[in-house]
N, C-alpha and C positions, 0 to 999 in steps of 0.2 A: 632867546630862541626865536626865529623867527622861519615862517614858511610862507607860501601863495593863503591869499586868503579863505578859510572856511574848507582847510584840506583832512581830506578825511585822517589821514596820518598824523597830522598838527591833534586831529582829536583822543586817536587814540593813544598818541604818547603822554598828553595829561592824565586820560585815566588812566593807564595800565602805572603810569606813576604814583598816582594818588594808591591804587590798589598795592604796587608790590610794596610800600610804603606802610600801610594796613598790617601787610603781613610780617612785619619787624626787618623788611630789608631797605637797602640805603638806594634809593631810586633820588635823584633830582626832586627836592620840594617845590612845590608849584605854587610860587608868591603870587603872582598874578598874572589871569590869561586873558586875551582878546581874541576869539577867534574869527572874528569879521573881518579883521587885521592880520591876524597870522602871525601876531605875539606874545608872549611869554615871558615874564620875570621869572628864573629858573635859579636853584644852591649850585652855587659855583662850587665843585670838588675839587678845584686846581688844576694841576699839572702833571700829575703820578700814575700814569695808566701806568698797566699791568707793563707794557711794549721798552717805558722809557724806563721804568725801573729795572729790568732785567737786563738793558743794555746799558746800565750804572754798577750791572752786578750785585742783582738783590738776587737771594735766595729763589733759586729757582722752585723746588722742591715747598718749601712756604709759601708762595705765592699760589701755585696750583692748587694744595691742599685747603688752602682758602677758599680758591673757586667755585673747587669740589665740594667745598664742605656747605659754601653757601646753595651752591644747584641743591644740593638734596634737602637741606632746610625748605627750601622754594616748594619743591616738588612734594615734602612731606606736609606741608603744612596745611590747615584744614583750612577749606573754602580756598584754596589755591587758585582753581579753575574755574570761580563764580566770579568770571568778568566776561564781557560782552565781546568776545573774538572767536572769528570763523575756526574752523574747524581744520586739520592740518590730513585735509582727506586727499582725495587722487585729482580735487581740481588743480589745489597748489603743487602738488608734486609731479604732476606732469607738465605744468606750463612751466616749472622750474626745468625738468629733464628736455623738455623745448629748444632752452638754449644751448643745450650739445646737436643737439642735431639742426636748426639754426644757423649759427657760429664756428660751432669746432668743428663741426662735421664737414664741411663745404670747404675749411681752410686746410683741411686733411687730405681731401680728394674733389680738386676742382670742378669736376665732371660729373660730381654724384647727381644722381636722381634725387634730392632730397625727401621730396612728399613719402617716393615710395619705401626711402629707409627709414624716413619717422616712422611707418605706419609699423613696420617688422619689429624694429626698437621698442616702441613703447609697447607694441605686443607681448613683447617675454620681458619688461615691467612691470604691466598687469600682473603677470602672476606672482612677480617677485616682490612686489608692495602689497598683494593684497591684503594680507593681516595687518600691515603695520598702519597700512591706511585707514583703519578702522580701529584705531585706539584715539580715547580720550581722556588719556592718564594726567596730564599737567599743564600748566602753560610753560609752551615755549615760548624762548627768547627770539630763539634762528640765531643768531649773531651773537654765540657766549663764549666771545675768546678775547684773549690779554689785550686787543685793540682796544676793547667795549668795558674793558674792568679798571677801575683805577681803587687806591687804597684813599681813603677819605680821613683826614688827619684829626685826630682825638676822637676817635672810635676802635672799638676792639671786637675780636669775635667777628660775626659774620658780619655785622653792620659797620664793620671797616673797607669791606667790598661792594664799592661804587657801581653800579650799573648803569650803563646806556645804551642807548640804539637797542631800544624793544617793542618803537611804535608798529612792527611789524610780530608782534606773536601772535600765536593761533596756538589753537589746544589738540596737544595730537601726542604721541610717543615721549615718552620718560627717557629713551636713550637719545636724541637728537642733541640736545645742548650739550649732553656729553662728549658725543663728535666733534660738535665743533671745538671744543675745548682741548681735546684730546689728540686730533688729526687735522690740526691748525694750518689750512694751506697757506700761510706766511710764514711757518715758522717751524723748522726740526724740534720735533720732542724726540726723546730717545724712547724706544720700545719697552725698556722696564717702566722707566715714568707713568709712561701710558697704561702700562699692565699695573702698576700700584694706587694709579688714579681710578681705573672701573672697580679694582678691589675697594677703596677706600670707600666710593660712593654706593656700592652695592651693602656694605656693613652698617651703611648708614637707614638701609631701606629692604630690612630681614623678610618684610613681606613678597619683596617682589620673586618673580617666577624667574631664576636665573636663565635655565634654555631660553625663553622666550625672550627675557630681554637680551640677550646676547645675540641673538637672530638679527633682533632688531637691530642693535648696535650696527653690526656689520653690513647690514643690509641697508640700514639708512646712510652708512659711512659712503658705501658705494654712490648710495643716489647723489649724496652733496655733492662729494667730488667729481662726478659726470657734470653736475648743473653748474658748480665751479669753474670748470674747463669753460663750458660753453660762457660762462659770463666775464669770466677773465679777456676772451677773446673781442665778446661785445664791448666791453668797455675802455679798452683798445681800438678798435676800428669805428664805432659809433662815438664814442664821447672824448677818445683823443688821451687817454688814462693809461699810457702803454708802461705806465711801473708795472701793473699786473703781470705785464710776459715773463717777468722771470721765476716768476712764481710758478709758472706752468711745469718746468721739469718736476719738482715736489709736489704736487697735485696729479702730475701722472702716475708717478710711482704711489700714490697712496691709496689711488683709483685701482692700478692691477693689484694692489693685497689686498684693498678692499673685495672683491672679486673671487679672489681666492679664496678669503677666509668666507665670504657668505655661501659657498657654495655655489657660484651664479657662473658655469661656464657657456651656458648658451646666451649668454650676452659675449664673453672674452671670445667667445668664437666670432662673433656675427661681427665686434669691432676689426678682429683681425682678418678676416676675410671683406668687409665692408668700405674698413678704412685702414689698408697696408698703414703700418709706421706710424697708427695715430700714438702710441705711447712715447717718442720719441721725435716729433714735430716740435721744431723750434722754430714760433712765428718769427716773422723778422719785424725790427724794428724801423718806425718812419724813419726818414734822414733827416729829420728833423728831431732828437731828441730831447724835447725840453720840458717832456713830464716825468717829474721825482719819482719817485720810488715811493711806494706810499708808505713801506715803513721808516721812511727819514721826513715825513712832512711831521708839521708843528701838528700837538695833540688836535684829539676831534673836537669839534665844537656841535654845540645841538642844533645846529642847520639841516633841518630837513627837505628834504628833497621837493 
């Protein structure tokens, strides 16, 4: 693995390794690190994400029950959250909601004002994160779907499910990794899946407050998928990454159920009156097309950013 040297991310993916490691799950072992260097001797897991088995035609329904089954081991286990990461409060989730109004928003409606619709946006945010922004139930991942999972060969049970890309967790809401697991903007899950997945992970966790977390679900589903859009676009026009656009139709649609189902219609008003058509903006791509598709590129490697 290798990063710039002495990056704060190079640091916390050693720990947050060493730790989910601690807690009997399959993180990358850390042979040896340099961080002056921005090196790393890391356990090679192979080849077997979650992305490239499925399109080998592995058991779809197995796979996810795995993932699921591994989140809520994560999530139940004690001292989970006794590791040294910020907090998954309203700083990160509104610089995340930034990049819709940034990004998607301006390629929605050329002429917007932007300062003055972040300012109304992120206003009926506030009130619609406020609970959720003040939970510190688990560590999250942010990044818990079939990209970031691989099966780890001669292991069984949950420490058969590989994780990567978690240098980025912070301790906030029990239903977030769920999301991304569950309303994967690369990838169709079918709608019973999805309803057999929150059943399976909520049987796993009798304590929790079902309304509550189910609020949350939804309500966090929403924000991703806003902050989605907006970074799909960024990373498109800024870094040249334009596999992402096609991803946008399935990120839209999951954005207006997200919406629906939270109960959040003074936001679906304020887009549709704000930004005509933003559910239905199909960026165009450069004439130049010569970025993959990001789910046909060769697996990920621990190259951080």
């Amino acid at each position: 693995m290798d990063s710039p040297p002495n990056a704060e991310d190079f640091a916390a993916f050693l720990t947050i390794a060493r730790h989910l490691r601690q807690l009997g799950l399959s993180s990358p072992a850390v042979l040896a690190a340099d961080a002056a260097a921005g090196l790393a001797l890391i356990e090679d897991f192979g080849e077997d994400t979650f992305t490239r088995l499925l399109a080998r035609g592995r058991n779809e329904t197995e796979l996810y029950d795995l993932a699921t089954d591994t989140l809520a081991a994560l999530h139940g286990a004690a001292g989970a959250t006794a590791v040294n990461v910020p907090a998954y409060d309203e700083a990160p989730l509104f610089e995340e909601l930034r990049m819709f109004t940034r990004w998607y928003a301006p390629e929605v409606a050329p002429g917007l004002d932007v300062p003055a619709f972040e300012a109304d946006f992120l206003g009926h945010w506030h009130a619609a994160l406020a609970e959720v922004a003040g939970r510190r139930e688990v560590l999250v991942l942010r990044d818990y779907h079939v990209d970031n999972l691989m099966i780890v060969p001669g292991r069984t049970g949950i420490a058969a499910c590989g994780l990567l890309d978690f240098q980025d967790a912070l301790c906030g809401a029990a239903a977030y990794d769920l999301v991304s697991l569950t309303q994967d903007a690369r990838r169709d899950i079918a709608p019973a899946l999805e309803a057999r997945l929150r059943a399976r992970y909520l049987a796993q966790r009798p304590a929790l407050d079902r309304v509550a977390f189910t609020q949350d679900y939804w309500r966090l589903a929403a924000q991703r998928h806003t902050k989605i859009l907006g970074n799909f676009l960024r990373l498109s026009r800024r870094d040249g990454k334009h596999g992402y656009l096609r991803h946008i139709p399935r990120v839209q649609r999951l954005l207006a159920g997200a919406l629906l189902e939270s109960r959040l219609p003074q936001i679906r008003a304020l887009l549709d009156a704000a930004l005509p058509g933003w559910a239905e903006l199909r960026p165009l791509f450069p004439s130049d097309q010569t970025e993959r598709d990001p789910m046909t590129e060769p697996a990920p490697t621990a190259t951080l950013p």
